[in-house]
C-alpha positions, -999 to +999 in steps of 0.1 A: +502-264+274+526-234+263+523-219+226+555-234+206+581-212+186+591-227+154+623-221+134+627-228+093+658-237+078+671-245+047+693-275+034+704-295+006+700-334-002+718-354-026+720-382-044+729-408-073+691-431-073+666-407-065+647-376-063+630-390-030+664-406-016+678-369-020+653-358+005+652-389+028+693-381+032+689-346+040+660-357+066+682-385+080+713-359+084+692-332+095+677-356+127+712-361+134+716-328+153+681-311+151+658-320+174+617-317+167+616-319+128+582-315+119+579-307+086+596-305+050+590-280+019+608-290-015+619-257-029+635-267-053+649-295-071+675-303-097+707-326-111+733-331-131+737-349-164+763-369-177+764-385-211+729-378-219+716-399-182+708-385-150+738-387-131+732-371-097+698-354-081+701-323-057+665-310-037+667-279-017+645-281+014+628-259+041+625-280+071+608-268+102+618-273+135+601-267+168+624-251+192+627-266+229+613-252+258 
């Protein structure tokens, strides 16, 4: 079994319900064209706030990735 190179990136989620739905859209998008996700790191999270409610969430992920053979 050969030892397996990994690569980190970083992306942004978003969304109008959730902290959690943020991240499961960025995931979901992310599979789209990345192949081998493995892992996720929140980095950091965040939203916007509009008459005094929570409006919009934004999470900044690491996601790693193992690259193909």
């Amino acid at each position: 079994m050969p030892d397996h190179v990994y690569k980190v990136i970083e992306i942004v989620g978003s969304s109008t319900k959730s902290i959690e739905d943020a991240i499961d859209n960025a995931i979901r998008r992310a599979s789209k064209t990345l192949n081998h996700l493995n892992w996720f790191q929140v980095v950091e999270t965040r939203g916007h706030i509009e008459d005094g409610k929570v409006a919009h969430y934004q999470v900044i992920l690491k996601i790693g990735f193992r690259l193909e053979d």
